[in-house]
N, C-alpha and C positions, 0 to 999 in steps of 0.2 A: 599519331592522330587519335585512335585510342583512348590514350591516357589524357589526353587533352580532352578529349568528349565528355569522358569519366567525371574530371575534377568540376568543367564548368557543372556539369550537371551538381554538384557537390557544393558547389558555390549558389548556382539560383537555391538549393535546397534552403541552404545555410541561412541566404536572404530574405525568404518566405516564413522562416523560423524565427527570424529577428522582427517580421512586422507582427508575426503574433501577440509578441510580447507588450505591445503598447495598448494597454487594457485590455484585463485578466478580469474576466466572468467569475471567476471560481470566488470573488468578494461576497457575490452574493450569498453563495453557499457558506460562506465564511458567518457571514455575519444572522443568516437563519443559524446557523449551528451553535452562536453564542446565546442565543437567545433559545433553543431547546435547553443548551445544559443550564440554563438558571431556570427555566422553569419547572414547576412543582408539577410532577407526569405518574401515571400510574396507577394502581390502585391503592398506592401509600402516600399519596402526593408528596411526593421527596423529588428533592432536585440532581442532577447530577456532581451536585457543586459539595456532595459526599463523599462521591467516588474517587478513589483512589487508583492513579494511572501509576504511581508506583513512586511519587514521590512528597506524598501528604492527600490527606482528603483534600479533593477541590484545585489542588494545584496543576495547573497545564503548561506553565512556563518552561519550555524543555521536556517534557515530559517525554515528546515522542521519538527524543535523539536515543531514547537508553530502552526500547523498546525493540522486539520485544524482550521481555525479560520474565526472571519465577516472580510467583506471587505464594506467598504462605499460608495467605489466608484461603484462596482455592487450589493449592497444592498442584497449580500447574505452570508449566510458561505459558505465558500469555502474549497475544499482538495487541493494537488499538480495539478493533473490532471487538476481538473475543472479551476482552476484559470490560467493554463495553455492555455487553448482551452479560457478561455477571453482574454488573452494576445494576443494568434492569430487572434483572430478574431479584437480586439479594436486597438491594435496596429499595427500588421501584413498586416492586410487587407485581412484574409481568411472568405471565409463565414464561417457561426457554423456548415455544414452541411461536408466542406469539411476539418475544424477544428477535426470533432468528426471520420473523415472516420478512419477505420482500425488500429484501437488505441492497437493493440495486434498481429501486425504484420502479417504474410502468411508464417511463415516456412522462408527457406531461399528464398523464391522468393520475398521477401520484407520486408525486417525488421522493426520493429517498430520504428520511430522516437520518438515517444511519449512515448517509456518505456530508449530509451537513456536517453531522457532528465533528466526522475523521476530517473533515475542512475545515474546521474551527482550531480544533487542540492541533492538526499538522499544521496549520500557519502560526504558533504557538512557540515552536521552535524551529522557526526559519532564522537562518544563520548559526542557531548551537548546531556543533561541530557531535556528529556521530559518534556514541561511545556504547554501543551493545555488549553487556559484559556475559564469561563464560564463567563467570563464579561458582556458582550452585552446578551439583551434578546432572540436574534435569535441564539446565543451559545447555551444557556439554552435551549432552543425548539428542538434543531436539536439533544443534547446531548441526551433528553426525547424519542424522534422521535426512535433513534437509539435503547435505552435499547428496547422499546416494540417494535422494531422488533426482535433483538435478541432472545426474549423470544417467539416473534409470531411461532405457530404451523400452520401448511397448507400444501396443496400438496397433493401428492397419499399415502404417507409415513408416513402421518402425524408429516412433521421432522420441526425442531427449530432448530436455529447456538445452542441454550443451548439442543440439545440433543446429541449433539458429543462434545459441550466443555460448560458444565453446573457441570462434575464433575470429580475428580482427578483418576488419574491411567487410563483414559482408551487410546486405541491404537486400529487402524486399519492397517491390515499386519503390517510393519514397520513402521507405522507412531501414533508417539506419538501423541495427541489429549490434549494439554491445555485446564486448565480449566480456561477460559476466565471470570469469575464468581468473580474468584478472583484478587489481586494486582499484584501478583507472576504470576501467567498463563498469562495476557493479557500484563506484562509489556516483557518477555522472546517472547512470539509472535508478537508482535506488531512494536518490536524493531529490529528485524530481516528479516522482508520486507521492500521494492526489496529484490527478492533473485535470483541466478543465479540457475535455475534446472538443474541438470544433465541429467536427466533424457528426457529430451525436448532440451536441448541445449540452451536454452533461459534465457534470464533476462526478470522476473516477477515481474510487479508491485503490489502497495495493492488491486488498483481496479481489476487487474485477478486474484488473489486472491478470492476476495468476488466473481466477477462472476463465478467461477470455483464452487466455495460453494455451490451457489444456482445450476448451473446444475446440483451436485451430488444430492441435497436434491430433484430434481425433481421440483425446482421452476417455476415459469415464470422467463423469461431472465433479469438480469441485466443489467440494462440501464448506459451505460458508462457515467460520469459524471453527473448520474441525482441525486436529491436533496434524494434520499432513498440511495445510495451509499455512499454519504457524509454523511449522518446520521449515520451508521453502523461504517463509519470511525471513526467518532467524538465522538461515545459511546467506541470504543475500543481506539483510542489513548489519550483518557482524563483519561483511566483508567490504564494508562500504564506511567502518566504523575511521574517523580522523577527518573528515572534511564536511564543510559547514553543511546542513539540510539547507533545502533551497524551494519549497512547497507548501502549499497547490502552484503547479505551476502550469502552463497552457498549451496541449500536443495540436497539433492535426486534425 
């Protein structure tokens, strides 16, 4: 009786997840984010349609399946976000300070510009197929970086991202919990953000995401665009690398 409780409950879930899907809010943000990067912003009035996501200036087609990745010319790996906030700041002519301001928005009394954009260039490569490579040495370090923090335990809690998504079947209230541990969990997660919440009315990027994590686990705050966020990035989307992206897509 049980396991019979279990599954229905697994099935209405499964049903309430399928009506979601027939019209996606996250367009809008889509379609503001195409029209930030063509426009001329800044104290350089330059457009975004400079920046280079790592596969030409101005190109987003795919761009964000091979993400993150190094960059040579800022001699670091980079996610969407952070290479974002170089492009403001090198090309743009914003400081980093007013680059990094309010990267998650205020509700409606000011929307995020910065989760447009990551809605614009990730609906970009919906459908190319994840290919995060480990080429460069500081790949490799950052992809390292990233597993031993997943695995790291700390806090009041004693919580790890591998103590909510380290093993299969589990779920909090209504929210299924991938097991990020494996090919299956981190590629079905990973390919699904940006997502547009219901539940908040907003489109979310991967970085609110991660910080969202770490507040539940009772962390210290996650630093927008700092080199421990890219880390975490670059261990879940390298491990998600061979099946199609599928985002903004629309949670709860």
């Amino acid at each position: 009786m049980p396991c019979a409780f279990a599954q229905s409950t697994v099935d209405e879930i499964a049903k309430y997840r399928a009506a979601l899907q027939d019209g996606n809010p996250a367009e809008l943000w889509e379609a503001r984010g195409e029209a930030l990067w063509k426009q001329k912003r800044g104290p350089k009035q330059v457009s975004f349609e400079q920046c280079d996501l790592g596969l030409g200036a101005g190109v987003v087609k795919g761009a964000y399946a091979r993400l993150p990745r190094y960059f040579a010319d800022a001699d670091r790996v980079m996610d969407l976000e952070t290479r974002l906030v170089w492009c403001m700041v090198k090309l743009q002519g914003y400081s980093e300070a007013d680059a990094l301001k309010n990267p998650f928005g205020s509700g409606n009394e000011k929307k995020s510009d910065m989760e447009a954009l990551v809605a614009y260039v990730t609906s970009e490569s919906r459908g190319a197929k994840m290919n995060v490579a480990l080429s460069h040495p500081k790949e490799e370090q950052m992809y390292r970086l990233g597993e031993k923090m997943f695995y790291f335990r700390g806090g009041p809690h004693d919580f790890a991202c591998a103590t909510c998504h380290g093993e299969d079947g589990k779920r909090i209230r209504l929210q299924d919990l991938p097991n990020l541990t494996g090919t299956e969990g981190a590629q079905k997660a990973y390919t699904t953000w940006p997502a547009y919440r219901v539940s908040q009315g907003e489109l979310r990027s991967f970085q609110w995401r991660l910080y969202d994590c770490f507040r539940q686990q009772r962390f210290p705050e996650l630093i927008f665009a700092s080199d421990a966020s890219v880390a975490l990035t670059m261990f879940l989307a390298r491990n998600a690398n061979g099946v199609a992206f599928d985002a903004p897509a629309i949670k709860r």
